[in-house]
C-alpha positions as CSV (number, residue, x, y, z in Angstrom):
1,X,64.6,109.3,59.2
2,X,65.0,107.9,55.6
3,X,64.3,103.9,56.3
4,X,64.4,103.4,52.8
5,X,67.8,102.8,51.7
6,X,70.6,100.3,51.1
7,X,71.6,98.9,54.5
8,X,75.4,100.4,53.7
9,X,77.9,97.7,55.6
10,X,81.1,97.8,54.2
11,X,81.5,93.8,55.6
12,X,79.6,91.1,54.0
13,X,76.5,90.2,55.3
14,X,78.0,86.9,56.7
15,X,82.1,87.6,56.1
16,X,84.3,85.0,57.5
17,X,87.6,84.6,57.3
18,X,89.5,81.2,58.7
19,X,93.0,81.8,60.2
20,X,94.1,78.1,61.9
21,X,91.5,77.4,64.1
22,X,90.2,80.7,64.5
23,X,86.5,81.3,62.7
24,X,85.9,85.6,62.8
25,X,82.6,86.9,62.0
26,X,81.2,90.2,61.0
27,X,77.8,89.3,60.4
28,X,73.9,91.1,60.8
29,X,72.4,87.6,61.2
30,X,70.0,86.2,63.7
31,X,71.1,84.8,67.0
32,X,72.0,85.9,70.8
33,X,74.3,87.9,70.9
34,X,74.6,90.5,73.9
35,X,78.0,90.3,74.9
36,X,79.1,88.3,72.6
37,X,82.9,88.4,72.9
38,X,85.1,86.6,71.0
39,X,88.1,86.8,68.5
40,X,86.2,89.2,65.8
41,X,82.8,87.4,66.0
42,X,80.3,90.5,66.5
43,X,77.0,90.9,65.1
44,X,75.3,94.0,64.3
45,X,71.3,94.6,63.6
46,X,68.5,96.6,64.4
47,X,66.9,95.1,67.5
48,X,63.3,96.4,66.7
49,X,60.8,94.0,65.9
50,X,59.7,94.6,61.9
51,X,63.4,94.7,61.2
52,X,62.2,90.9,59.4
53,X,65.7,90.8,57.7
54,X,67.7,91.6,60.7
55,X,69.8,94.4,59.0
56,X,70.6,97.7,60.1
57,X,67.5,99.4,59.1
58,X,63.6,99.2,58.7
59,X,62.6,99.7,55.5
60,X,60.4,98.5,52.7
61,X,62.6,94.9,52.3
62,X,61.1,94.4,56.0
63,X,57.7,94.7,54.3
64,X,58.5,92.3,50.9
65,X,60.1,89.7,53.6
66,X,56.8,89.8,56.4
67,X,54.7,89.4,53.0
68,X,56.4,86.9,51.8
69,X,55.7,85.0,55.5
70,X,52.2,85.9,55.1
71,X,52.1,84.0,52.0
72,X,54.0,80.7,52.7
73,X,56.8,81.6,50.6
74,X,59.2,82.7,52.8
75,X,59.8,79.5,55.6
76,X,63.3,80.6,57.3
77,X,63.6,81.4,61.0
78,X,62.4,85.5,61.3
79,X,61.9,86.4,64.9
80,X,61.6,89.9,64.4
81,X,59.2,90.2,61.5
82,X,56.3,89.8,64.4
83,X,56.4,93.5,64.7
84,X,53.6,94.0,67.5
85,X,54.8,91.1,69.1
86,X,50.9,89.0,69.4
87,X,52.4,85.7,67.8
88,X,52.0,85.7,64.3
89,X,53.1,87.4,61.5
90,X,50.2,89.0,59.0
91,X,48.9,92.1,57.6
92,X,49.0,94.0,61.3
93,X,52.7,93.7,61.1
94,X,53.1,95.0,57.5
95,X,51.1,98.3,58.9
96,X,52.7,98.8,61.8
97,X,55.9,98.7,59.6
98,X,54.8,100.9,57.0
99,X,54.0,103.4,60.0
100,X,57.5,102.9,60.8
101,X,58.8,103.7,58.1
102,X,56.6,106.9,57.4
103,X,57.9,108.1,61.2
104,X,54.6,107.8,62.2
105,X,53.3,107.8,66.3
106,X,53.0,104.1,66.8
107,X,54.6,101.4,69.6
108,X,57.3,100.0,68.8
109,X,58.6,97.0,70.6
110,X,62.3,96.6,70.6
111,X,65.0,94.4,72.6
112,X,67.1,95.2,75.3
113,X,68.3,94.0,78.8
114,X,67.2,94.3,82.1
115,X,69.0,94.1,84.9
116,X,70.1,90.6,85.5
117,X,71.8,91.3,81.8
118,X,68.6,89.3,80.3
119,X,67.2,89.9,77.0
120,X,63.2,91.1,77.0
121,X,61.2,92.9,75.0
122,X,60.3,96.1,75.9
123,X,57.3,98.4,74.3
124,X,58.4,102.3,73.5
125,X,56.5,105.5,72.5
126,X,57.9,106.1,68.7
127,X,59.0,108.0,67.7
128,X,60.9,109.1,71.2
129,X,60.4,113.0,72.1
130,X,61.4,113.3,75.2
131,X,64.9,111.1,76.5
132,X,66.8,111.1,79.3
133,X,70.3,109.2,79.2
134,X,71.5,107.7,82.6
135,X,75.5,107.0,83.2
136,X,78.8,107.7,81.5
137,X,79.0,105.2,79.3
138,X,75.4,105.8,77.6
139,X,76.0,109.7,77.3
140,X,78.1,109.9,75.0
141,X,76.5,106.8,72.4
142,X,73.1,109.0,72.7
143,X,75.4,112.2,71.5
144,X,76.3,109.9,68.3
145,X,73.0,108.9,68.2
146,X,71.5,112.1,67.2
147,X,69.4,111.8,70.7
148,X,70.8,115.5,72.1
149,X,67.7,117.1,70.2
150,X,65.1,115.1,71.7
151,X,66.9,115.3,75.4
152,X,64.9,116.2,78.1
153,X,67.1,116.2,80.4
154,X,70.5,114.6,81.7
155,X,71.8,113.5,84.6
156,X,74.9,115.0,85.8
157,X,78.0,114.5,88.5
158,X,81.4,116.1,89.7
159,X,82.9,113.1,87.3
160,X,80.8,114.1,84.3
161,X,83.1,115.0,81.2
162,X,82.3,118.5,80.0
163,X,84.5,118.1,76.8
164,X,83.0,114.9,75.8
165,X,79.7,115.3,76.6
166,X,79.3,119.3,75.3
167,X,77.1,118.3,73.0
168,X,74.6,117.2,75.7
169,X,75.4,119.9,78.6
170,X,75.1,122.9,76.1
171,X,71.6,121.7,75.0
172,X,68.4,123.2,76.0
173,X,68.2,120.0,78.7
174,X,67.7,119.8,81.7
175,X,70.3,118.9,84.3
176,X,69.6,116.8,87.1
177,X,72.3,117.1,89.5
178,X,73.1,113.6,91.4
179,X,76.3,112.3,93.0
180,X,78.3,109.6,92.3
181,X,75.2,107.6,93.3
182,X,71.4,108.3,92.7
183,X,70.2,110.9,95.0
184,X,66.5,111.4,96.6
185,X,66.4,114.9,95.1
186,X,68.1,114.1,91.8
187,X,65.6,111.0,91.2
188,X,62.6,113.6,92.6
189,X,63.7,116.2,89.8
190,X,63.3,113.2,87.7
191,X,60.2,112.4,88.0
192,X,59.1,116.5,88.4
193,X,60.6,116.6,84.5
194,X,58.2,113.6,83.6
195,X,55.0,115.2,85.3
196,X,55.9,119.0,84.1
197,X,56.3,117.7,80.4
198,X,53.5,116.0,80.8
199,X,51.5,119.1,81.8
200,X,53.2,121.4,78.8
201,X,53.2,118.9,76.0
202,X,50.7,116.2,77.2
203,X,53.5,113.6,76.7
204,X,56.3,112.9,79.2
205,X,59.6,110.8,79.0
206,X,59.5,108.1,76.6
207,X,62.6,106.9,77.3
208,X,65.2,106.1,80.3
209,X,68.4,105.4,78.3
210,X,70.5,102.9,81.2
211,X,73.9,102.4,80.6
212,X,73.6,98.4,82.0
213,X,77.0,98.5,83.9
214,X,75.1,100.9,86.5
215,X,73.5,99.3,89.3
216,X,72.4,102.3,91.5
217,X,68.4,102.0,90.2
218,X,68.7,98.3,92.1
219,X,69.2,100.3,95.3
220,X,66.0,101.5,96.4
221,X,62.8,99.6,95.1
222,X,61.1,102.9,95.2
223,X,63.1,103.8,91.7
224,X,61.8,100.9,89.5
225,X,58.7,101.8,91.5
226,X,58.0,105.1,90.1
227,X,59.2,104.3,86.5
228,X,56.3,101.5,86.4
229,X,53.7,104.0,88.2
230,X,54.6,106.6,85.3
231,X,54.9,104.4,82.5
232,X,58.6,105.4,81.9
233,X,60.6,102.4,79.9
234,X,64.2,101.9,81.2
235,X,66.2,100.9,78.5
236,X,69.0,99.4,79.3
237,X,71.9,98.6,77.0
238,X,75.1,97.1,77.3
239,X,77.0,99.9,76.0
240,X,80.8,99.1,78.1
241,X,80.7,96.6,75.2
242,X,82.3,98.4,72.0
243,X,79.9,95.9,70.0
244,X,77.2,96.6,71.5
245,X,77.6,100.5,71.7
246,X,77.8,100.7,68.5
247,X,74.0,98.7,68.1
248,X,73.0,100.7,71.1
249,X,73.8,104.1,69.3
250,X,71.8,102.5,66.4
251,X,68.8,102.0,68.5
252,X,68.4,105.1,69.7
253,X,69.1,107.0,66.6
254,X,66.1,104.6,65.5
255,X,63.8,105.4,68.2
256,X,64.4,109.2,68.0
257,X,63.8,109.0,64.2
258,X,67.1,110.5,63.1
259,X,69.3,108.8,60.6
260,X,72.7,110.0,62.8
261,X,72.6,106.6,64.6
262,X,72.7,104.6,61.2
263,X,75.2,106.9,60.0
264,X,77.3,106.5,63.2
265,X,77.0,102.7,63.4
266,X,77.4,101.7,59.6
267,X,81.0,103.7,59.6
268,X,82.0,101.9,62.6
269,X,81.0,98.8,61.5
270,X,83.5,99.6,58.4
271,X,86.0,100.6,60.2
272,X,85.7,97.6,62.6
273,X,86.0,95.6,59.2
274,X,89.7,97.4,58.3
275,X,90.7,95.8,61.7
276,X,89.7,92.5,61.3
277,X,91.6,92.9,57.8
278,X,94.8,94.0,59.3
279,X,94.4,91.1,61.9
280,X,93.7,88.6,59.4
281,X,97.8,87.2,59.5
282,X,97.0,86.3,63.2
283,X,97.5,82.6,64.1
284,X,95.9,81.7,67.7
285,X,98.9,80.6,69.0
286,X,100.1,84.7,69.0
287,X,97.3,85.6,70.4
288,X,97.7,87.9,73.6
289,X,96.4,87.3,77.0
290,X,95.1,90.3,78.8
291,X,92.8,90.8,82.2
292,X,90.8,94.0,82.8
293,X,90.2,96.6,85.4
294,X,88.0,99.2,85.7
295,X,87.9,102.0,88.2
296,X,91.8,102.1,88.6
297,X,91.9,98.7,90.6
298,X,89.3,96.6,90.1
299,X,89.5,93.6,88.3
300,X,86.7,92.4,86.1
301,X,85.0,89.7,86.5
302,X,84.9,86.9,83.5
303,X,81.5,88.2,82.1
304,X,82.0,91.8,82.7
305,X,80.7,93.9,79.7
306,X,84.3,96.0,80.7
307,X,86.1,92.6,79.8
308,X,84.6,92.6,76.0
309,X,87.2,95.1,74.3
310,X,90.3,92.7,74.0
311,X,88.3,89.7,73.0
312,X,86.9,90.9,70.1
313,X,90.3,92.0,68.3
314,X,91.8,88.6,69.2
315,X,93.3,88.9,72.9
316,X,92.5,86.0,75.1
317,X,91.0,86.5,78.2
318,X,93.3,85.5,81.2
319,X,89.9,83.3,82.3
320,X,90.6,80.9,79.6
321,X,94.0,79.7,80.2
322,X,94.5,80.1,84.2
323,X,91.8,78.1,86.1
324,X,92.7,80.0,89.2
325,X,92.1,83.3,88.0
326,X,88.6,82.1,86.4
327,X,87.3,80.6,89.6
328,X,88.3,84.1,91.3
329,X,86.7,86.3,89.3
330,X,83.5,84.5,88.0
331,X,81.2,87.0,87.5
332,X,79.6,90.1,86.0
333,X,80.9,92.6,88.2
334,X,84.2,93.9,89.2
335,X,86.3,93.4,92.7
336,X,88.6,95.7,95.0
337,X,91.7,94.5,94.8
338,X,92.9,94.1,98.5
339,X,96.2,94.6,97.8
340,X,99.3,95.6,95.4
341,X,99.6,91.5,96.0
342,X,96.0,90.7,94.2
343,X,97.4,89.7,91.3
344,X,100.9,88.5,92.0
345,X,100.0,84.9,90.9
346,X,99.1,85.9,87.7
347,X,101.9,88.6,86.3
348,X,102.5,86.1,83.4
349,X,99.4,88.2,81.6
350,X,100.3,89.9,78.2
351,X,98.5,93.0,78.7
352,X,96.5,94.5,81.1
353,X,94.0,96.6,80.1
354,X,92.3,99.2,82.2
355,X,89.2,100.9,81.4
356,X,89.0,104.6,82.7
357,X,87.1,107.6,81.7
358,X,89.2,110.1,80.3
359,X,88.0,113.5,78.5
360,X,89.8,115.8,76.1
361,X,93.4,116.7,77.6
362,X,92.8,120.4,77.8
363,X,95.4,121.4,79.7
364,X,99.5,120.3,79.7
365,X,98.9,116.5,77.8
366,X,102.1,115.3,79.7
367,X,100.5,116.1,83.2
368,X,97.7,114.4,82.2
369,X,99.0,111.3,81.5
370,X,101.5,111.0,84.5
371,X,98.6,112.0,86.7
372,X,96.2,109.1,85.3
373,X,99.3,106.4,85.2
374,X,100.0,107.1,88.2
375,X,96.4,106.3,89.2
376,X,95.8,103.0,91.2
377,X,100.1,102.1,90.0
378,X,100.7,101.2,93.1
379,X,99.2,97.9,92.9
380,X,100.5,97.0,89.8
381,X,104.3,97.9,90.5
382,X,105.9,94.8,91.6
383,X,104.5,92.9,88.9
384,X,106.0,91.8,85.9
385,X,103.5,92.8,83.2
386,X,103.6,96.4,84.6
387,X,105.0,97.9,81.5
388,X,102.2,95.6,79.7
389,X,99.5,97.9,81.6
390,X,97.4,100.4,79.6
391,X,94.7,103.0,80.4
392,X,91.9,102.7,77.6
393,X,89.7,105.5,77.4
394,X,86.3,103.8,77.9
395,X,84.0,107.0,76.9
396,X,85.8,106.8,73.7
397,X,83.6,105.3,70.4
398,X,83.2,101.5,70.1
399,X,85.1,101.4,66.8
400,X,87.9,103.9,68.4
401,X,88.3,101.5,71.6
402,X,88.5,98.4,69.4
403,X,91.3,100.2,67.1
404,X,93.8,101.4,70.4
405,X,93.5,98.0,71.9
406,X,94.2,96.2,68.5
407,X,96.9,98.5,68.1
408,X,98.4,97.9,71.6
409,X,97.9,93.8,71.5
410,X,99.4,93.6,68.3
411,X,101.4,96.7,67.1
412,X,103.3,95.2,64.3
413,X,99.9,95.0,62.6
414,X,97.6,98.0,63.6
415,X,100.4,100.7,62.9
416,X,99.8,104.4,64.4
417,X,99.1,105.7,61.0
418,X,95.8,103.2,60.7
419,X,95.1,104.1,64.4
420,X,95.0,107.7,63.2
421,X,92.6,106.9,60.3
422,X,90.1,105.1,62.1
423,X,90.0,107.9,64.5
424,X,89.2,110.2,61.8
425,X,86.5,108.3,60.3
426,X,84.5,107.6,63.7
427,X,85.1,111.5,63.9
428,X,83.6,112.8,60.6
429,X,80.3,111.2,61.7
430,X,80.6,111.2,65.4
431,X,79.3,114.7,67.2
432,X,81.2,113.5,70.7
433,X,84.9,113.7,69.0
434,X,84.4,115.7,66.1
435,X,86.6,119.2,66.2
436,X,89.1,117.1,68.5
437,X,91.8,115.5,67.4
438,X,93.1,112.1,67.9
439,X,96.4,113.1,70.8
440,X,93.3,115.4,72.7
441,X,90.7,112.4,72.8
442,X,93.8,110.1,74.3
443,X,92.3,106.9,73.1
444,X,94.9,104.9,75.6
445,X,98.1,105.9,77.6
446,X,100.8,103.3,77.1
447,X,103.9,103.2,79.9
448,X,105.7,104.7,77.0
449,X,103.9,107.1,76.9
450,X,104.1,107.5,80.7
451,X,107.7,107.1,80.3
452,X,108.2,109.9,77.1
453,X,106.1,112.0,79.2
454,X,108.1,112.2,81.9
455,X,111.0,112.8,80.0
456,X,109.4,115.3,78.3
């Protein structure tokens, strides 16, 4: 990977832009910010310790800044210029940077979640040789990522998306066949790959890419057990978050040592910036209210990573102005609803917004999306924000997500045309979509578009 280059954000490094009372940020500066929802505040970086500036690269302005600590003339708040992470910040750091940069063997210590949704810092083999990508939503960010190359091997279900994901499942890879949860012979072949590249290459997997809104590995203790006994790092990222797929993809471009995951997130980050620009007019008081489901009929709960989309193209979440609903669903997780009557006390909701995993419409597009309406319709029927439901594609790119939703909150400003254009951008530099055009990937399905397709 080149490291040394212009970090290439089309946004300013802090752009802000002040519509009433709303403040909207597009920034790469320091700060907490995993799941950080709200009207177009997201922040983008590198989260790898010796990325001192907190850009979207390591490279030698890393090294200037960390020398500049070393010598007293540099005072401001750094956090990751302590690059191996042993409490201060000297001429260790500058060479394990340098190594870095060169794309030399080394550990590097970068930041992720575990699975309470916590930050930590977690120590990884780089450059990474040998992956393995766990969950839907993680697949296809390690496609866009550059990661398929250095895949060991995948693991794969009845509800895996060949289209999306043929990247991955026409690699040399292995594929570990599991069910819709982990499986004792699925996890077994797991830990076979690690012990079997171990023997051929004298290195195993490096790294267990976990998309974070999975919690089958908290099942059996034996799981977490085994990943500690082989030295395995489970690297978990929050990648139901369109934000925070697009840093995840970043990361593991990074830790692969391929510049696809810079390429991939820098154009998103762009073409997250042409949103924000369209939705610049927007006064608070027009802002939509929305609640989200995942899995066809369950509603997410207030901190959901599923519940981030909206919020950062300026819906409001229903949480904010119904107390009802936010004592309900407090929360990270999703619940059932019981009934079609689960959310008869709160129909007064501008859009509801439910995440489902769609791949390319390779058959009769109309049949498809009567089929996935239909899905789960039942319990929205006799509500009055039915025709204010929409299916959003959740294996879809961040920046693609972020687009459909802004264009269904707020469609006298995110016109079709720009919908298209967006798509096309994520697509020249995105392996997942690219060949497949905009109507095939089915972004969202509107009920107009239930409705022309049943016409049709």
């Amino acid at each position: 990977m080149n490291l040394n280059k212009t970090q290439l954000i089309a946004v300013a490094a802090v752009a802000i832009i002040a519509i009433a009372a709303v403040a909207w940020f597009v920034t790469s500066d320091s700060g907490p910010h995993k799941g950080n929802a709200e009207f177009g505040v997201a922040e983008f970086r590198l989260d790898v310790y010796g990325n001192a500036n907190e850009d979207l690269v390591i490279d030698q302005k890393d090294v200037d800044l960390i020398k500049k600590i070393m010598n007293g003339d540099e005072t401001g708040s750094h956090p990751l210029a302590d690059a191996n992470l042993d409490n201060k910040v000297d001429q260790k750091d500058v060479d394990l940077v340098n190594k870095i940069i060169a794309g030399q063997v080394c550990t590097v210590n970068i930041i992720c979640l575990n699975p309470a949704g916590e930050e930590i810092d977690m120590p990884v083999s780089f450059p990474v040789k040998h992956a393995v990508p766990y969950g839907s939503n993680i697949s296809v960010p390690f496609i866009n990522a550059g990661a398929v190359e250095h895949c060991a091997g995948y693991m794969y279900k009845k509800t895996s998306y060949p289209g999306m994901n043929a990247v991955l499942f026409n690699s040399d890879a292995v594929e570990i066949p599991i069910s819709r949860q982990m499986t004792t012979a699925g996890w077994q072949q797991f830990i076979d790959l690690d012990a079997s590249l171990i023997e051929s290459t004298g290195k195993g997997i490096d790294a267990f890419f976990v998309d974070h809104s999975l919690t089958t590995l908290d099942k059996n203790p034996v799981y977490r057990q085994d990943l500690e006994a082989a030295g395995i790092p489970e690297i978990r990222l929050a990648t139901a978050d369109p934000v925070e797929e697009i840093n995840g993809t970043l990361l593991m471009g990074f830790l692969v040592n391929e510049e696809q995951g810079y390429k991939y997130a820098s154009k998103s980050i762009e073409c997250y910036n042409d949103i924000l620009d369209k939705l610049s007019v927007l006064d608070v008081k027009d802002q939509t209210t929305y609640i989200c489901i995942t899995m066809s009929i369950h509603v997410c709960q207030n901190d959901s990573t599923f519940n981030t989309v909206p919020a950062y193209v300026g819906g409001t979440p229903y949480y904010a102005v119904n107390a009802e609903f936010a004592a309900l669903y407090e929360g990270t997780s999703s619940i059932e609803m019981s009934s079609p009557e689960a959310l008869s006390n709160f129909d007064d909701v501008g859009a509801i917004i439910c995440s489902n995993n769609l791949d390319f419409v390779t058959s009769d597009v109309n049949e498809t999306i009567i089929a996935e309406w239909e899905d789960g319709a039942d319990h929205y029927k006799n509500l009055d924000c039915y025709e204010g439901r929409v299916l959003l594609n959740s294996i879809c790119p961040g920046a693609v997500k972020l687009a459909a939703v802004a264009a269904v909150l707020y469609p006298d400003l995110i016109y079709q045309d720009m919908l298209q254009d967006i798509y096309d951008e994520v697509a020249s530099v995105a392996p997942s979509i690219n060949g497949h055009s905009f109507d095939e990937a089915r972004a969202t399905i509107t009920y107009q578009d239930y409705v022309a397709a049943q016409n049709a």
